[in-house]
C-alpha positions in Angstrom: 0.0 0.0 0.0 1.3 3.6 -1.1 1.1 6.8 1.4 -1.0 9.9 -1.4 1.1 11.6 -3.4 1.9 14.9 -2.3 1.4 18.2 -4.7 3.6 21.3 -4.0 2.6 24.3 -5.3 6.1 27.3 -5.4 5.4 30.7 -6.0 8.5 33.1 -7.0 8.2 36.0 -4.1 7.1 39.1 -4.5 9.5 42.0 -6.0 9.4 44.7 -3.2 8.8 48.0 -4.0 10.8 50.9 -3.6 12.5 51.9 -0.2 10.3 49.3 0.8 7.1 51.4 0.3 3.8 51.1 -2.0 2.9 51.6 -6.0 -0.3 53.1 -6.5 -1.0 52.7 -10.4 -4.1 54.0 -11.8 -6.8 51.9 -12.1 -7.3 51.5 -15.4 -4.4 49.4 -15.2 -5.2 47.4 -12.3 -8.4 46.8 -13.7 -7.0 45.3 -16.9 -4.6 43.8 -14.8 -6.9 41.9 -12.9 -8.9 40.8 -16.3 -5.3 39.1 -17.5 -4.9 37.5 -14.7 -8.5 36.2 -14.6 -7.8 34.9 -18.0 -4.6 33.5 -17.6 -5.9 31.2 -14.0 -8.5 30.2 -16.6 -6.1 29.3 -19.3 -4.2 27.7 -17.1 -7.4 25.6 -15.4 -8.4 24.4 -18.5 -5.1 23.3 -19.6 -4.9 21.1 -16.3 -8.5 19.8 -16.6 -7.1 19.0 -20.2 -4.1 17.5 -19.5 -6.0 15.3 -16.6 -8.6 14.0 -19.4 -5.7 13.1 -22.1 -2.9 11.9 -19.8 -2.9 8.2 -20.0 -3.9 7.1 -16.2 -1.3 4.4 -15.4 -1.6 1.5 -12.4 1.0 -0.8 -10.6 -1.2 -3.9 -9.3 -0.4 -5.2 -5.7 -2.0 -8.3 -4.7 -3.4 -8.5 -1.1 -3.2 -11.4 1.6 -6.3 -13.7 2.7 -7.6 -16.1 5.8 -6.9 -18.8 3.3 -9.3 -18.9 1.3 -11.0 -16.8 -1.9 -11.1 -13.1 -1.2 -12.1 -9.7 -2.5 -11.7 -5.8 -1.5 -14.8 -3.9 -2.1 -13.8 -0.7 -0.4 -11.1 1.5 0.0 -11.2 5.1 1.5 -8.7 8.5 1.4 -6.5 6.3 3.5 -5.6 3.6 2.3 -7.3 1.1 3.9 -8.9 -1.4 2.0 -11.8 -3.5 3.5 -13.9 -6.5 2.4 -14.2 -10.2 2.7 -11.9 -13.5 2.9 -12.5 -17.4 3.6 -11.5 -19.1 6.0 -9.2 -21.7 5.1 -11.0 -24.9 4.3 -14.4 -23.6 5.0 -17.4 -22.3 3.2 -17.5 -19.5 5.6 -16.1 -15.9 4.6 -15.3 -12.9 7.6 -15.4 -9.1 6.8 -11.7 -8.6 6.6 -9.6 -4.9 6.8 -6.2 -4.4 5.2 -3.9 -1.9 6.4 -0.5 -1.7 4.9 -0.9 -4.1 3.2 -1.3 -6.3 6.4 -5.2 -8.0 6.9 -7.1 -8.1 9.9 -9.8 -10.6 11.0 -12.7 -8.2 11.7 -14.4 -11.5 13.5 -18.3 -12.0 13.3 -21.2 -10.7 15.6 -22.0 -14.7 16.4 -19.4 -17.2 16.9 -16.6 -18.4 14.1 -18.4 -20.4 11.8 -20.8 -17.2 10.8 -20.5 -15.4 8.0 -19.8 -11.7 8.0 -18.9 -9.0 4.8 -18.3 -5.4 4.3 -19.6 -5.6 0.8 -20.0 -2.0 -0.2 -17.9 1.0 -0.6 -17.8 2.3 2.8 -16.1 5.7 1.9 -15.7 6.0 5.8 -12.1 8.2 6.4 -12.4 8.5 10.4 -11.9 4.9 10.9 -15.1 3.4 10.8 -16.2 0.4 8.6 -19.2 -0.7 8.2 -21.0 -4.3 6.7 -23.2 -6.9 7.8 -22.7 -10.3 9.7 -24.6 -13.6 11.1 -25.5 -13.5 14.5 -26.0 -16.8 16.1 -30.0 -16.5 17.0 -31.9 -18.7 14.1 -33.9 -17.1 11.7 -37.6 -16.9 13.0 -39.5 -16.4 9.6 -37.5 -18.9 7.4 -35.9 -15.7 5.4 -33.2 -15.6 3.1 -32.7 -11.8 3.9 -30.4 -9.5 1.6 -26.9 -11.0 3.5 -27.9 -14.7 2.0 -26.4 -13.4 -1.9 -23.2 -12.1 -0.3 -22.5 -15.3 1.9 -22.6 -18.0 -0.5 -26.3 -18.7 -0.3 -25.9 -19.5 3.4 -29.1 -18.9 5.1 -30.6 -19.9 8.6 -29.7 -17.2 11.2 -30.2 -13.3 11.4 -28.0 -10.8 9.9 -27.7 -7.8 11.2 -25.3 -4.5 9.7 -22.4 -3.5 11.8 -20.3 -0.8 12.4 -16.9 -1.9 13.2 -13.9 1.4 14.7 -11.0 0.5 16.7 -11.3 -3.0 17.0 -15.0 -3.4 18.0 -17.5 -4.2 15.8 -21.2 -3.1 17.1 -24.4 -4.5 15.9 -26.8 -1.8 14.3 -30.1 -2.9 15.2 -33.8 -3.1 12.9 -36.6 -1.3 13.7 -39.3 -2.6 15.9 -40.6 -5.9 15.3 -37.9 -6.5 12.5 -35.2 -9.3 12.8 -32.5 -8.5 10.2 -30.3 -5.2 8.7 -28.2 -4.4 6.5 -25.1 -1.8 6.3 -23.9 -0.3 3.7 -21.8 2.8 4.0 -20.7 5.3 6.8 -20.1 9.5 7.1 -18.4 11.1 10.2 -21.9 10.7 11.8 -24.1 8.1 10.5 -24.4 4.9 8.8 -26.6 4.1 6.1 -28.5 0.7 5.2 -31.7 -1.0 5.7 -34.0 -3.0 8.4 -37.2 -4.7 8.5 -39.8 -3.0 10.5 -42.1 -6.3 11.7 -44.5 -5.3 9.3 -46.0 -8.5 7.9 -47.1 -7.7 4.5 -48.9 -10.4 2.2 -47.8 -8.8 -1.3 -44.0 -9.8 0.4 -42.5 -11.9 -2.3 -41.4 -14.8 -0.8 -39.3 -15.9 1.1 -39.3 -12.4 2.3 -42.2 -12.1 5.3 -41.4 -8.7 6.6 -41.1 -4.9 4.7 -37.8 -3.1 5.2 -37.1 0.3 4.8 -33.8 2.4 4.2 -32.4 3.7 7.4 -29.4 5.7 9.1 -27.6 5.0 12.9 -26.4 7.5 14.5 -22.5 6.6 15.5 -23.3 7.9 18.9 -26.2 6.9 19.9 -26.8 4.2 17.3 -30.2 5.0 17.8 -32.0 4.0 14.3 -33.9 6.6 11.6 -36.5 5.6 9.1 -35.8 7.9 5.5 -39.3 8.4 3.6 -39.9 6.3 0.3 -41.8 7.5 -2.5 -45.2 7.7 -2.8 -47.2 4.3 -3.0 -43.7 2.7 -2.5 -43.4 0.2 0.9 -39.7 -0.9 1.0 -36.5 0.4 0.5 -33.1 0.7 0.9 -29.8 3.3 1.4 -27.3 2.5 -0.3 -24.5 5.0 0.1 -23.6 8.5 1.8 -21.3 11.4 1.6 -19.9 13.8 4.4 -22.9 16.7 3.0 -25.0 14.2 4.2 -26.5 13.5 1.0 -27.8 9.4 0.6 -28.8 7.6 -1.9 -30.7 4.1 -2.4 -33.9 2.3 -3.7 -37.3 2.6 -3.1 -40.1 -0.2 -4.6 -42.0 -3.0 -3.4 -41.7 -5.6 -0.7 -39.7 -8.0 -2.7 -36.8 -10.5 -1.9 -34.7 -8.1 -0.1 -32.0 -8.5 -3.2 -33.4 -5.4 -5.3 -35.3 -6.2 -8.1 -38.6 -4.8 -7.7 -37.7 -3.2 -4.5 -35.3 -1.3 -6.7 -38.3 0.1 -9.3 -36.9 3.5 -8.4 -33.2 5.1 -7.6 -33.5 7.5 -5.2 -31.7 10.5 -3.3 -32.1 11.7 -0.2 -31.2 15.1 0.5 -31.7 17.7 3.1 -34.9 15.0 4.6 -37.0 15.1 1.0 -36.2 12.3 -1.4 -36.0 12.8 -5.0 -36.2 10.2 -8.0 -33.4 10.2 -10.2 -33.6 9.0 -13.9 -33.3 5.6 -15.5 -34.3 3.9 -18.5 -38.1 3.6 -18.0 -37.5 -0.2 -16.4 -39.1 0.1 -12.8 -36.4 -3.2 -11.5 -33.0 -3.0 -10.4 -32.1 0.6 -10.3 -29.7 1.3 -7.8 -27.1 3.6 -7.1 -24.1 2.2 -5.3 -22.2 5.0 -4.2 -22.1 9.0 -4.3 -19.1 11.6 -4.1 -18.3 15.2 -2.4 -19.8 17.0 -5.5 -23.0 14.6 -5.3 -22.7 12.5 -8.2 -24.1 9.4 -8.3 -23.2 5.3 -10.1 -24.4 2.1 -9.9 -26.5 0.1 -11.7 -30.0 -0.1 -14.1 -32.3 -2.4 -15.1 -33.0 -2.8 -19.4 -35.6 -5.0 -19.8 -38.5 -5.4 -18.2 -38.7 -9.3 -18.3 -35.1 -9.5 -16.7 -35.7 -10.5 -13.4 -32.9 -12.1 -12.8 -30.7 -9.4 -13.3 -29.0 -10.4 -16.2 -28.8 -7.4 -18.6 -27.7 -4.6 -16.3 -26.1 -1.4 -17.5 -23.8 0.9 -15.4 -24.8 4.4 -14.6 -23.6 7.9 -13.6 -25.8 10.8 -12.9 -25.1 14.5 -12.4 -26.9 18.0 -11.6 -25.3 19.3 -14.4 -25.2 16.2 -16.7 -28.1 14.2 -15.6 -28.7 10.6 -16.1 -26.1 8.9 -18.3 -26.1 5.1 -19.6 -22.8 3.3 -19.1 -22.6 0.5 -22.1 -20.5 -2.8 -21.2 -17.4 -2.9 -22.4 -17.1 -3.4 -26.3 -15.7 -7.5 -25.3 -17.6 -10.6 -27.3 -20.6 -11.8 -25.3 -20.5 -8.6 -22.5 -23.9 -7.5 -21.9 -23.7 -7.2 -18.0 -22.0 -3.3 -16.4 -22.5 -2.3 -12.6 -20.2 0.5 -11.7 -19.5 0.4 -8.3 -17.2 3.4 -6.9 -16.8 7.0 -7.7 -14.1 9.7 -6.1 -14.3 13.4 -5.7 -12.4 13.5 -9.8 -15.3 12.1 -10.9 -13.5 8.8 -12.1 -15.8 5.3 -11.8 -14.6 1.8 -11.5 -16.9 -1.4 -11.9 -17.1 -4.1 -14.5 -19.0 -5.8 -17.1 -19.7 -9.7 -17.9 -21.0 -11.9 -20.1 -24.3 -13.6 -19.1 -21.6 -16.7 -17.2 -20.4 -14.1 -15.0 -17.6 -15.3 -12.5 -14.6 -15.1 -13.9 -15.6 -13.9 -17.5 -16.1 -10.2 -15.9 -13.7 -7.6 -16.6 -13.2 -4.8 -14.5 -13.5 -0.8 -16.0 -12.3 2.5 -15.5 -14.7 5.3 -17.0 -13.6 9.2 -16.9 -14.9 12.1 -19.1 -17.4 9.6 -20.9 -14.5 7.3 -22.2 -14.8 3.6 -21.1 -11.6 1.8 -20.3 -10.4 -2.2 -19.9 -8.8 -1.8 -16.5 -5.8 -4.1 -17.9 -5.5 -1.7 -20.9 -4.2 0.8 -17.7 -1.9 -1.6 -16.2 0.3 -2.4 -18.9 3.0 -4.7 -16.5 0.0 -6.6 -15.0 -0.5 -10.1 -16.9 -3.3 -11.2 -14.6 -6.8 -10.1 -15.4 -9.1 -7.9 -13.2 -12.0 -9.7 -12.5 -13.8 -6.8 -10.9 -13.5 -3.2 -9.5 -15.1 -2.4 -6.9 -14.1 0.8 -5.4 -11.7 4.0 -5.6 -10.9 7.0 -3.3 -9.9 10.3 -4.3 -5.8 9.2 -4.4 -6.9 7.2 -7.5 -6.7 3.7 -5.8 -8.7 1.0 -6.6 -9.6 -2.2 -5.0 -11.4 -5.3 -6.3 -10.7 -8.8 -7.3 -8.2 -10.2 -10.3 -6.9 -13.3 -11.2 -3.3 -14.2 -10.1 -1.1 -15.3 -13.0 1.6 -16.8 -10.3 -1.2 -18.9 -8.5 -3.5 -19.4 -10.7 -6.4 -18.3 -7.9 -8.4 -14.9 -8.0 -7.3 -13.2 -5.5 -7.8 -9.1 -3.8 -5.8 -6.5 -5.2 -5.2 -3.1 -4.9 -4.0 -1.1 -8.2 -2.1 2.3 -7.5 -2.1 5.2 -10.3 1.5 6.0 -11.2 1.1 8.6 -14.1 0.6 11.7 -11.8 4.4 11.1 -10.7 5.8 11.1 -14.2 3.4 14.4 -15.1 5.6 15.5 -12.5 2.7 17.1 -10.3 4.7 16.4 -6.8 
């Protein structure tokens, strides 16, 4: 793991006047002195913001230690730290995992060993808090698959709950009333951000789901839950993601099988307490956003045909105040029809990937910036592996995710650091 790169901006000093004392010129001449300097910062801001868009972003590819088993980083913040899941050795099991220096850390399980536990999102958490979801050892009541069941294998049979995890301790973030099971999925300076059934029993629940769940926030102090509105006529939900302005974003739908879908009809933004829809492509199933940035903008994932309720024809997404919505294609590979993008830093640059309908290891991870669509490995021209996935990126340029490991064989977590700002020489 590399520290940021440091920029360091010189200025020549100022000549001093006479004996030391002041120049009064006439105003005319400040005034048209002021307009050359206005246009030569602009000049010189748009030959940086053009520089930044042609300069061929290079990465050097690290590959990250595991419990013993299969592993993957889905988030890393400003930094460094890189956060996600690895099996055990020998078991089925997997345990939210945290890599510092390059060093991983057990992050353990709210039950006993043998649950499962995740951070499966991009956390974007800089003040030391990470945030996932894990088993608990008290047996699932309703017979519930939940929305942890997809990101553990299939493994099923006990409560989940979300957790925020700081300084060793990882604390359970409890539903609301009546509810059994959470979910967490990012974290700010002051709240987390997820979902939790409410104990609602609601007939048009699509089975094996019993109860609604609605998107909701912890305080980190209290960890006192909050319920965020959905839209009209809608009766479950989910947040997604959250930045330090306190904006969050998520899904609001139907009571469906906690896994999106139809519960995802609509993408949605929270901001200042009133939510907002944001635009997709007419489809009302599996819109979600999966993270947002400083500036507000907003990827993930949206559905393209209504019959597709499996999921299987996805395209990535970014959306913008100034921009709006804007489709993400897969990339141009034979048989790619799949694109989720997954991260997005304060540059405005997006990782994710896209796959063919077989999934696993036939997905290729991308790197989008300024509307171009990259191959990661098109970036990272002494890597030989292939990236199987990206799943997140801070503001440094880092990216996390999961590529195959030409020495070994095995897919494996990496983290890929960008190595062109050094040789633009902006230290």
């Amino acid at each position: 793991m590399t520290t940021q790169p440091t920029f360091n901006f010189q200025t020549r000093p100022a000549a001093a006047s006479p004996a030391g004392g002041r120049v009064r010129l006439p105003a005319r001449c400040v005034n048209r002195g002021a307009r050359i300097i206005r246009l030569a910062l602009l000049f010189a801001a748009c030959c940086a913001s053009l520089a930044r868009s042609t300069a061929a972003q290079q990465y050097q590819v690290s590959f990250l230690p595991d419990l013993g088993g299969s592993s993957r980083g889905n988030s890393i913040n400003n930094r460094g730290w890189a956060a996600g899941f690895s099996r055990l050795a020998g078991q089925p099991n997997r345990h939210a995992t945290l890599w510092l220096g390059g060093e991983i850390h057990d992050l353990g399980t709210l039950g006993s060993r043998e649950r499962n536990s995740s951070v499966v999102w991009p956390v974007k958490n800089n003040k030391g808090i990470v945030a996932g979801i894990s088993q608990t050892d008290t047996p699932e009541p309703n017979g519930e698959a939940w929305s942890c069941a997809p990101f553990f294998g299939g493994q099923t049979g006990f409560t989940c709950l979300g957790f925020a995890w700081a300084d060793g301790v990882m604390k359970p973030l409890h539903p609301l009333v009546g509810g059994n099971n959470s979910f967490a999925t990012g974290a700010n300076n002051r709240l987390v951000v997820g979902w939790a059934e409410n104990g609602v029993r609601d007939s048009r629940c699509v089975a094996p789901q019993v109860l609604q769940f609605r998107p909701v926030t912890w305080d980190l102090k209290t960890y006192q839950i909050q319920e965020l509105p959905l839209l009209p006529d809608d009766t479950s939900g989910a947040a997604t993601a959250i930045n330090n302005r306190g904006q969050i974003v998520g899904i609001s739908g139907i009571c469906d099988q906690a896994v999106g879908r139809r519960t995802a009809r609509h993408a949605v933004l929270w901001d200042k307490g009133r939510v907002m829809k944001l635009d997709d492509l007419g489809i009302p199933l599996w819109n979600t956003p999966m993270a947002i940035n400083e500036r507000g903008d907003i990827v993930g994932f949206v559905g393209t045909d209504p019959n597709d309720l499996d999921g299987n024809f996805l395209h990535a997404f970014i959306w913008t105040r100034q921009g709006g919505f804007q489709e993400i294609a897969p990339l141009p590979l034979p048989g790619h029809v799949y694109a989720q993008a997954n991260g997005i830093n304060s540059r405005g640059q997006v990782v994710g990937y896209s796959c063919t309908l077989n999934f696993g290891a036939e997905c290729r991870a991308f790197y989008w910036e300024d509307g171009v669509l990259k191959n990661l490995k098109d970036l990272a021209p002494g890597f030989t592996g292939e990236f199987i996935n990206a799943q997140d990126i801070n503001d440094a340029g880092e990216i996390t995710g999961r590529a195959l490991d030409p020495a070994t064989g095995t897919i494996r977590p990496f983290v890929a650091v960008p190595t062109s700002d050094e040789d633009d020489g902006d230290k």
